[in-house]
C-alpha positions, 0 to 999 in steps of 0.5 A, a space after each residue: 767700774 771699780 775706783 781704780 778705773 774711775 780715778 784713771 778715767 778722771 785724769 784721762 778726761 781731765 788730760 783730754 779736756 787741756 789737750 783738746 783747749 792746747 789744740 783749740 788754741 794753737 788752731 786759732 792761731 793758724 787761723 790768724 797765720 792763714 787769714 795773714 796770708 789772705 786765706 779766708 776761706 782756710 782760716 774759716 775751716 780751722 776755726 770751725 775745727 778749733 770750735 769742734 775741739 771746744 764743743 768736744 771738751 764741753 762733752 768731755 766737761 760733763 762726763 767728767 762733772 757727771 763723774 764726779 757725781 757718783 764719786 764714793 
């Protein structure tokens, strides 16, 4: 992979990693819109989804970490 590339994969999984927390985010408060709602069990669905979304972003945190290891 030449640097050009791994300074293009940085920025795309540091972009990922904020996209992902916006997305997280915004779930939560659907979450909280849908229990308003009296709509648990929906709620309980998006938040395991806005989970997902957090344990995502920490893969994507140690690959970029892992990256940054072998930056020249």
């Amino acid at each position: 992979m030449d640097n050009n590339e791994m300074d293009k994969l940085r920025i795309l999984l540091s972009h990922w990693i904020e996209h992902n927390k916006e997305h997280s985010d915004e779930f939560k408060g659907w979450g909280d819109k849908a229990r308003n709602m009296g709509k648990s069990l929906v709620q309980r669905d998006i938040l395991d989804a806005a989970q997902y979304m957090e344990k995502s972003s920490e893969s994507l945190q140690r690959a970029l970490k892992e990256l940054d290891k072998q930056r020249p």
